[in-house]
C-alpha positions in Angstrom: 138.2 35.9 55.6 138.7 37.6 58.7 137.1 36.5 61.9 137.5 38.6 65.1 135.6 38.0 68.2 134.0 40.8 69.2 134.1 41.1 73.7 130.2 42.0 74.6 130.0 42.8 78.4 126.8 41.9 79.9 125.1 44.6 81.7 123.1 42.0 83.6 124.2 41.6 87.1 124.6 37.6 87.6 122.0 36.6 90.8 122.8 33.6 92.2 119.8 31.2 92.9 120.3 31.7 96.9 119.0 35.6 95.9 115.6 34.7 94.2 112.9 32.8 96.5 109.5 31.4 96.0 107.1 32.5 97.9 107.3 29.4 99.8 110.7 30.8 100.3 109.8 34.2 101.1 107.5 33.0 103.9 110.0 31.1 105.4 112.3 34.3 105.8 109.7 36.4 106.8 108.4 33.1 109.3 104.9 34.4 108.0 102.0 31.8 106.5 102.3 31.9 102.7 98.8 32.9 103.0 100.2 36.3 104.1 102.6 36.5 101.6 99.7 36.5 98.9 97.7 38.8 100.5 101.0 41.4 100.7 102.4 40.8 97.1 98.4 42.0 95.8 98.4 45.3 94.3 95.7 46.5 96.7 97.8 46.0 100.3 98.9 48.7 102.0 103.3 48.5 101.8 102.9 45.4 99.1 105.7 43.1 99.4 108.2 43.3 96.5 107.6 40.5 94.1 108.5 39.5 90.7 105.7 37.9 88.6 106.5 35.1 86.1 103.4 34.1 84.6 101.7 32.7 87.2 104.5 32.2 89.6 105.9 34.6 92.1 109.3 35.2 92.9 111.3 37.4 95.1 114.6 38.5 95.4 116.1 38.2 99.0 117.6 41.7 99.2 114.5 43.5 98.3 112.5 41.7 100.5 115.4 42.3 103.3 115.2 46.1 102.6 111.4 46.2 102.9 111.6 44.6 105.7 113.8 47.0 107.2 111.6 49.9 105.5 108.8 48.4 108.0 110.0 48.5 110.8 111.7 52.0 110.6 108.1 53.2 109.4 106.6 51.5 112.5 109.1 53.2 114.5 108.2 56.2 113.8 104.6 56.1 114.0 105.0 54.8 117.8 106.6 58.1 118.9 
């Protein structure tokens, strides 16, 4: 019998566990109450924060909460001038 491996690449990018935060985490970055952080990551805010929900835990990856960050304050910017 003939056995050949067969090469599968994995279209997942590997995240190290630096990248993902809890919201604990998150607050700490943002050097916000975690209160806040709730109250951003609901569906009803105004610019919700990007999070990830894993059943009932929240989790956020560093770079998207980087770039909305950076969305925020351009937006803020602009609505000074």
């Amino acid at each position: 019998m003939n056995t050949s491996q067969v090469n599968v690449k994995n279209t997942t990018p590997e995240v190290s566990s630096s990248e993902i935060l809890t919201a604990e985490e998150c607050a700490e970055l943002l050097r916000v109450s975690l209160g806040w952080v709730h109250a951003k990551c609901r569906s009803r805010s105004r610019n919700p924060l990007p999070a990830h929900r894993i059943g009932k835990y929240l989790r956020f990856r560093r770079s998207e909460v980087l770039a909305w960050f950076d969305s925020t304050l351009a937006s803020a910017k602009r609505g000074r001038r």
